[in-house]
C-alpha positions in Angstrom: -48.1 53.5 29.6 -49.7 53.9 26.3 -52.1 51.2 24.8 -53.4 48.4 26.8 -52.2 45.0 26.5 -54.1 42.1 27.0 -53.1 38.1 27.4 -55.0 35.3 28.2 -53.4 32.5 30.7 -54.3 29.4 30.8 -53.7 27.0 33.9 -54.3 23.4 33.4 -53.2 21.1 35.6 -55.2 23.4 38.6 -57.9 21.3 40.1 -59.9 24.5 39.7 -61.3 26.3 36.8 -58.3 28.8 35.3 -58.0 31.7 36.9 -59.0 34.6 35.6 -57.9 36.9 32.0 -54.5 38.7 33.6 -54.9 42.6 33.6 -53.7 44.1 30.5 -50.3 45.6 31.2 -49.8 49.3 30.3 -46.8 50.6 28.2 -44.9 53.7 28.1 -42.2 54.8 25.5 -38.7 55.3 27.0 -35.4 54.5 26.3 -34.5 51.3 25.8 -37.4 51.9 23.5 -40.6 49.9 24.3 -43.6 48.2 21.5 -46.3 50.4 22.1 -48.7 47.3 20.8 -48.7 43.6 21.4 -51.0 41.4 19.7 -53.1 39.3 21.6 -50.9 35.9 22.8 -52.3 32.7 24.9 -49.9 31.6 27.3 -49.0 27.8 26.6 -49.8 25.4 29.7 -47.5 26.0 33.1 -44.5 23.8 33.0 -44.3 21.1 35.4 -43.8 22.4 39.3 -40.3 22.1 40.4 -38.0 22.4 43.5 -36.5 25.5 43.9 -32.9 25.9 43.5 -30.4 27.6 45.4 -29.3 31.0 44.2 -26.4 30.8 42.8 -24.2 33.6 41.1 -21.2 33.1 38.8 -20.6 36.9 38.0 -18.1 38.4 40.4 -19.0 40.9 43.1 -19.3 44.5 42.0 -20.2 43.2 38.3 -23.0 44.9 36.5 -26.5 44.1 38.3 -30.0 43.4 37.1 -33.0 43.2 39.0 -35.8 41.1 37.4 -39.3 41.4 39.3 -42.0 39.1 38.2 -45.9 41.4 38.5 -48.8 39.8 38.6 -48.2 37.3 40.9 -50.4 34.8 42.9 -52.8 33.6 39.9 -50.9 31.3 37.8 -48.9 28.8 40.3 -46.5 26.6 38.5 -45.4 29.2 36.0 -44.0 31.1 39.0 -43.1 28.2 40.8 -41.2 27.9 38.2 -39.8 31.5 38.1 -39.0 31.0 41.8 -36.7 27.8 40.8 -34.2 29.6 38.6 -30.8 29.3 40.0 -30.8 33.6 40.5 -32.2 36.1 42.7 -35.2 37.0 41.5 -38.0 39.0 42.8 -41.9 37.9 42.8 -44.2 40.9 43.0 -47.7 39.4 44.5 -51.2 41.1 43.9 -52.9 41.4 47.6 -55.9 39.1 46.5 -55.7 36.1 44.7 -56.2 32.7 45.3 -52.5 31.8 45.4 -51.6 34.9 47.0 -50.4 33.8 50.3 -48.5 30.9 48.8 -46.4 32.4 46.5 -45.1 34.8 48.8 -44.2 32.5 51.6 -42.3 29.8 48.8 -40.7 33.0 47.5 -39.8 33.9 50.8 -38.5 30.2 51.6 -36.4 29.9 48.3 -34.4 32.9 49.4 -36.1 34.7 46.8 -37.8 38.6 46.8 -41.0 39.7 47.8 -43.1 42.2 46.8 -46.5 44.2 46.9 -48.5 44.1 43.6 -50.2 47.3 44.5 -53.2 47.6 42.0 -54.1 51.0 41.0 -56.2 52.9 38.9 -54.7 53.2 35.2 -55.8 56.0 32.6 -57.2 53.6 30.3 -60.9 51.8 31.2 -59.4 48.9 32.9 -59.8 47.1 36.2 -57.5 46.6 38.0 -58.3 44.0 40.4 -59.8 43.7 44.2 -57.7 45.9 46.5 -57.1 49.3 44.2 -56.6 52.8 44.7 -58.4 55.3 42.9 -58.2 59.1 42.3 -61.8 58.8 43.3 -61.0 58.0 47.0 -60.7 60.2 49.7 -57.3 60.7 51.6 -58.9 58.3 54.6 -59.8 55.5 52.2 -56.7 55.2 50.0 -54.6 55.0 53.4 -57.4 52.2 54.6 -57.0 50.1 51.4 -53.5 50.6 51.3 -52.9 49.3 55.0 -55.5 46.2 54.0 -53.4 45.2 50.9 -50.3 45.1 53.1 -51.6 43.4 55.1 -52.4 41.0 53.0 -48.7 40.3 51.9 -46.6 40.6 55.4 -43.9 38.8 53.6 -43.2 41.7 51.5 -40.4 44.0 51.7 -41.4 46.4 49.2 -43.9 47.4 46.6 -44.7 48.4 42.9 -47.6 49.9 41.1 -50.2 47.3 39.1 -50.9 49.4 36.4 -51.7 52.8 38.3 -51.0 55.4 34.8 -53.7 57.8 35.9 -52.8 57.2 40.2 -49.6 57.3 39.9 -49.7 60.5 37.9 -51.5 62.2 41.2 -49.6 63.4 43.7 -52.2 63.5 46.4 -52.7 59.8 45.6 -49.1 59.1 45.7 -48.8 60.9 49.1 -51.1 59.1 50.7 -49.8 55.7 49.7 -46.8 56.8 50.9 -47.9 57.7 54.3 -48.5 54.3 54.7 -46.1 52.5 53.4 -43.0 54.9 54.4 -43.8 53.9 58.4 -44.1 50.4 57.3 -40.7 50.4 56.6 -41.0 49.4 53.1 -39.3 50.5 49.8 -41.3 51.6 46.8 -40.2 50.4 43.1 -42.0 52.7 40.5 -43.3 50.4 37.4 -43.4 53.5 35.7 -47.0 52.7 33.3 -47.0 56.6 32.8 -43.5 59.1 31.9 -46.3 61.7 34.4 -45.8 59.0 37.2 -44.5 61.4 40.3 -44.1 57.6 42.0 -40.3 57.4 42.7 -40.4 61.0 43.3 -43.0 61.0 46.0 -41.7 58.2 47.5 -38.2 60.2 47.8 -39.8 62.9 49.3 -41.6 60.7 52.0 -38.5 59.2 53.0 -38.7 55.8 51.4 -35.6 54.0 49.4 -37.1 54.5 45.8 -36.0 53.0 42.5 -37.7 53.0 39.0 -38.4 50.3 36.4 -36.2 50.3 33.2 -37.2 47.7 30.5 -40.5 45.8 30.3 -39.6 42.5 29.1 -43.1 41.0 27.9 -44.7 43.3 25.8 -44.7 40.9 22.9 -45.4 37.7 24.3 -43.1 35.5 22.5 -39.9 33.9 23.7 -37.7 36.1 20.9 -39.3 39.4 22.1 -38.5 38.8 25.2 -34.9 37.6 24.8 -34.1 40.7 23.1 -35.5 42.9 25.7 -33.9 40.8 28.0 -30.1 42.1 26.5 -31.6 45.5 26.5 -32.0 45.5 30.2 -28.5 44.0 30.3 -27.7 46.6 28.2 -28.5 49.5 30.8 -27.0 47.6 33.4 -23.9 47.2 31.6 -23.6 51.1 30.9 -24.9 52.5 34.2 -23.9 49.9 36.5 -27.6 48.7 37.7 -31.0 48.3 36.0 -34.5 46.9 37.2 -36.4 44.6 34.5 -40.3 43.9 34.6 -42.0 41.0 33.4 -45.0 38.4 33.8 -45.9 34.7 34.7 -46.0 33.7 31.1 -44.2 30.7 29.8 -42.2 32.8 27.2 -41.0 34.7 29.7 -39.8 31.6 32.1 -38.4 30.3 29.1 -36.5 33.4 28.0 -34.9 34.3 31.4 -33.8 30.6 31.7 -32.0 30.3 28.6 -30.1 33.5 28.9 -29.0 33.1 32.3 -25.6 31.8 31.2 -25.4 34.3 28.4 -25.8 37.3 30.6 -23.6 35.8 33.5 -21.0 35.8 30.9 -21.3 39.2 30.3 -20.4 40.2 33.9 -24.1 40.5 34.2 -25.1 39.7 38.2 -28.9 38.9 38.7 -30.0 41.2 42.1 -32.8 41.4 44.3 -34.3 44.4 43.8 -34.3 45.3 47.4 -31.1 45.7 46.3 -31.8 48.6 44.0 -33.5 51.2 46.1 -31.7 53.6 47.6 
């Protein structure tokens, strides 16, 4: 994707200091069309933690579906406690090593909810993104080592997306060899889609994995409105081609966002999916 963006979180009711700054997420103009540019935003404190709720669906069966995965995750615990408590599927896509890892995957897991593999790799811009990556730098032996170590480190998850990964994802040799691992794990492979060069999905395809790619980012512009719009653009695509696959973040305007249109977009014959739904 395009120009960096870059948020600060804040977590105050952890016993701990705040984890640390989220990596900036990268953007990449396509239709629906994208902001290329956010303006720095603080995330307001994490709402209180509560029980997650059944899923429930009200749209009937064969209605148009959505897919909403939630990056970034194991850093910011009631926020996607929270996320994991909404009354839809909903898929929580954990990065291999952070504090919180381990237990937002396994309440995920418990709530009926989707798991997934943050994998973090290496964007085009001068970012870093976080312990476990994969670099073009590598070698073939040592991208199939650090990929087997951050699976590993998530055995709850049943599939896996690129954390940032503009410049890796681009590379086809670096793609391959992600693949080789992942493909005879038995695991499906969900391309974020932070560069139009990404050869992710197609990779993945040719490996033999079920494949899908990322439509609408929703957080760009971290503010509830933003977010709500993006939100009916992703409803939007599902509506005319039967299926889309929404990305967003642990922020409070995104929890808040996705709660209030729930009923909106349930309305609208709009059915909220797992996205190990959406690979095929």
């Amino acid at each position: 994707m395009g120009a960096a963006l870059a948020y600060r979180a804040l977590n105050t009711s952890s016993p701990v200091s705040a984890p640390k700054q989220p990596a900036p997420v990268e953007t990449v103009s396509q239709a629906p069309v994208i902001p290329a540019a956010t303006p720095r935003a603080v995330q307001s404190s994490a709402p209180p933690t509560t029980t997650p709720e059944p899923v429930s669906e009200t749209a009937a069966p064969g209605d148009h579906r959505l897919a909403i995965i939630i990056d970034d995750c194991g850093q910011w615990p009631q926020t996607e406690r929270a996320l994991i408590a909404l009354p839809i599927a909903i898929t929580m896509s954990v990065m291999p090593k952070e504090r919180y890892t381990s237990e937002i995957a396994q309440e995920a897991a418990d709530a009926g909810k989707g798991v997934m593999l943050h994998l973090p790799m290496e964007p085009v811009a001068a970012i870093d993104p976080g312990p476990g990556k994969i670099t073009t730098a590598m070698s073939d032996a040592e991208i199939a080592a650090q990929v087997k170590e951050d699976v590993a480190a998530v055995p709850l998850a049943k599939g896996v997306n690129n954390h940032e990964g503009s410049k890796a994802s681009s590379d086809a040799r670096v793609m391959r060899d992600v693949v080789s691992v992942l493909a005879p794990a038995g695991l499906f492979f969900i391309d974020s889609r932070t560069s139009a060069q990404s050869v992710g999905a197609q990779i993945a395809a040719e490996g033999g994995m079920k494949t899908a790619s990322r439509d609408v980012f929703l957080d760009n512009e971290n503010n509830v409105d933003a977010v709500e719009k993006m939100l009916r653009s992703a409803a939007a695509v599902a509506q005319k081609s039967g299926s889309a696959i929404a990305i967003g973040h642990p922020r409070a305007a995104t929890l808040e966002a996705i709660r209030t249109l729930i009923p909106e977009l349930q309305s609208q014959g709009i059915t909220f999916t797992l996205a190990s739904e959406m690979v095929r």
